[in-house]
N, C-alpha and C positions, 0 to 999 in steps of 0.2 A: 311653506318654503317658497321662494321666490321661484316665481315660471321659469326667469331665465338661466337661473344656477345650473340648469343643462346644458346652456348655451357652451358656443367652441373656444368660449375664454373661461366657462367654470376652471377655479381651481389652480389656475395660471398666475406665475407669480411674475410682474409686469413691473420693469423697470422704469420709472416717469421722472424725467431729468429736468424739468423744468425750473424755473426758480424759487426757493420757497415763498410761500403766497403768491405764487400762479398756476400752481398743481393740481387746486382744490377739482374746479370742471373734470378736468379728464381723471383724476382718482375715482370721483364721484361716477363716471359716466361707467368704468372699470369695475366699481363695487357692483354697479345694476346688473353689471351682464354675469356678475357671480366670479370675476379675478381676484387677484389679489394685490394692489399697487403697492409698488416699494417706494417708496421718496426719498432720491437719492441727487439733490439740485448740483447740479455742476458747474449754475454761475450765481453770483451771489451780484444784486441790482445795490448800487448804494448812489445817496445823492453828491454829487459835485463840492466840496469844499467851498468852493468860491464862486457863489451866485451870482457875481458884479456881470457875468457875460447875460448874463440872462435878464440882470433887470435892464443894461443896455437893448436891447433887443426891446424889451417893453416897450422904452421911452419912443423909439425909434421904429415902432412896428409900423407906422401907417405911411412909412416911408414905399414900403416891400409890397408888391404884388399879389405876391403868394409864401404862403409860410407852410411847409411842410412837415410834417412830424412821420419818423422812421418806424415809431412801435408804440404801445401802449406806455410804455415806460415812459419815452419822449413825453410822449401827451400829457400823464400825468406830473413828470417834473417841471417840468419847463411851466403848466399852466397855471402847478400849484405858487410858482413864484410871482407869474404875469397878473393872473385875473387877481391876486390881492394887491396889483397897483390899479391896475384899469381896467374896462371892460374890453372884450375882446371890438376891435373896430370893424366895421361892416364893409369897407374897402379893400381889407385884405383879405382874398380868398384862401382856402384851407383845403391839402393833400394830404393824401395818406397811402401805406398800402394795409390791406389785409381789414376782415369783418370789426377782429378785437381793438382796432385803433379806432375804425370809426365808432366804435360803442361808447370806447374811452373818450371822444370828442364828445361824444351825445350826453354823456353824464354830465359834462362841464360847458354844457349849454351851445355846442356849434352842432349844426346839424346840418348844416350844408357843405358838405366835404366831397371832392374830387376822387375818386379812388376806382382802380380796377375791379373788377366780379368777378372773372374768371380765376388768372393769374396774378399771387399776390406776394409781388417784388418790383426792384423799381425799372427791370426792364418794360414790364406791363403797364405802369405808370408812366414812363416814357413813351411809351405808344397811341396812347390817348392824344386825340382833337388838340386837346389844352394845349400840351407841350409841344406840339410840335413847332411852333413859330413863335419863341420867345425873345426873339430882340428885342432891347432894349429895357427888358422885363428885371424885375428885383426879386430875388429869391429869397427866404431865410430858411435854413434848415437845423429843425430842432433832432438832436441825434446824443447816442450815447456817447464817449469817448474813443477816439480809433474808429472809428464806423465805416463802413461801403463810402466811396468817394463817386460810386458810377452816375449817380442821377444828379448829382453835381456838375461833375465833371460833363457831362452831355449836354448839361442846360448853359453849360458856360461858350460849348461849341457852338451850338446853336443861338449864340447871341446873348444871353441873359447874364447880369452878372449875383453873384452867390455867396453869402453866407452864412457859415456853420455858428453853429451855437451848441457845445456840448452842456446836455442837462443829467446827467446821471454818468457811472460809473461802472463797468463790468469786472468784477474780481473773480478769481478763485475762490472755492471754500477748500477751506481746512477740514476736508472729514475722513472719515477712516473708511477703507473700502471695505473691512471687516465683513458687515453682514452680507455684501455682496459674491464675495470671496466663497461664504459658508454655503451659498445657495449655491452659487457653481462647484461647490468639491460634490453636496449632493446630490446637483443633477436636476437641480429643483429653480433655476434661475433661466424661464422660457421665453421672453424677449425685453429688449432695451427700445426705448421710442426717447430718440434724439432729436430736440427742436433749432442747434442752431450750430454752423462749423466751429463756431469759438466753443461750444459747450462741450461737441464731442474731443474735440483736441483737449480738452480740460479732464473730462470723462477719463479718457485715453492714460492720461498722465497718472489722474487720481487713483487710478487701479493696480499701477506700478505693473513689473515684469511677469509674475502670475495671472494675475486679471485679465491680462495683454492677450495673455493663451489664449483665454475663457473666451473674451469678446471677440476675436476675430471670427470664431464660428457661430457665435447667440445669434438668433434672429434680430434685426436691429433696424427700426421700423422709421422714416425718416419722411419729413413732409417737403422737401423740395430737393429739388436732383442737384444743387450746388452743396448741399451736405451728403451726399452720395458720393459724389467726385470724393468730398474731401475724406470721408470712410472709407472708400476702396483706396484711396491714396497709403491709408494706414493701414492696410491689409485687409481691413473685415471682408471677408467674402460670402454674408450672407444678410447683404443690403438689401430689405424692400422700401422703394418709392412710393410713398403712398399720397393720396388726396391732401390740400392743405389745411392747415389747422386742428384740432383735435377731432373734430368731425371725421378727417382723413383718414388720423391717425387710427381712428377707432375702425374706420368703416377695413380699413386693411388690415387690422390685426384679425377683426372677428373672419374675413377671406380668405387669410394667411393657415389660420387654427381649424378652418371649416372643411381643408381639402383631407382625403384619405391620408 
């Protein structure tokens, strides 16, 4: 028997809202401690129709100063288009926020990237040495569709001037809330870990007016206080804040499930 199938997540049947093929980690880290993860993706990543934005940006990369990437996703669309024209050029330096983007940079050969350690969003990225004094500075920024304008928008105040480049696409899925539904009539659906405001507003929706009950009281486990805001905005009133990244997510559920 596995040691930790004791632990204060045996048995627990744990909601992972991620997107399909980025749930594996944190399922996996949930099966160790003895849970039991539900995979229930609330956004679905798709690539961009129309690449012409992105091989422009290619042609045109050693124009920019700095070329920022928003998520893993970014990194992987945008670079799967660029490095099959060119190599990446040693004059433009490279941002990110968060551990998993700079992993995603590291697999695709950059490994010198700018990014916060502590807090990882783009207010903490804006606070950084780099940014503060960008006049005259060229930006690119590779992002999904609809994205945060903030670390744009600041770097433009601050002198630099900015362009977006969307390399990917954030949909709904089409799924049924069904097996979610069945846990909550039985009592048996013990928390949700929501990674992003668009996902639980989709969550939210996907559950329809029953679900709606269920989730305002679920524990509902969340790695940064701007998806907090937007949770208790929708009522949930039993938001925990926790650490960033699934590190977080875990280190607070196992905290959460440990108290009497």
């Amino acid at each position: 028997m596995d040691p930790t199938a004791a632990g204060p997540l045996a048995g627990k049947n744990i909601v992972v809202t991620r997107p399909a093929g980025q749930a594996t980690h944190l399922a996996e880290a949930l099966v160790a401690q003895g849970a039991h993860p539900v995979l229930y993706p609330v956004l679905a990543i798709e690539p961009v129709a129309d690449v012409t934005p992105i091989l422009d940006a290619a042609i045109a990369l050693d124009q920019y100063d700095w070329a920022m990437f928003v998520s893993p996703n970014a990194v992987d669309h945008a670079l799967a288009v660029i490095l099959a024209q060119r190599p990446w050029p040693a004059c433009v330096r490279v941002a990110t926020v968060g551990h998993s983007s700079e992993a995603a940079l590291a697999q695709h050969g950059i490994a010198e990237v700018v990014a916060p350690q502590e807090r990882f969003d783009s207010e903490a990225l804006l606070a950084l040495p780099e940014f503060v004094d960008v006049k005259g500075q060229r930006v690119v920024i590779f992002r999904g569709d609809a994205g945060r304008d903030l670390f744009g928008d600041t770097l433009k105040e601050r002198g630099a001037t900015v362009d977006y480049v969307s390399c990917y696409r954030r949909t709904r899925p089409a799924l049924d809330p069904a097996p979610l539904l069945k846990l909550w009539s039985e009592g048996r659906l013990d928390a949700m870990t929501v990674t992003s405001s668009e996902g639980l507003r989709n969550l939210y929706d996907m559950v329809g007016k029953v679900g709606q009950g269920w989730l305002k009281s679920t524990p509902t486990f969340v790695p940064h206080a701007r998806i907090a805001e937007q949770a208790r905005a929708l009522g949930l009133h039993n938001v925990v804040l926790t650490g960033p990244a699934d590190a977080g997510l875990l280190a607070g559920l196992t905290d959460y499930f440990s108290r009497p």
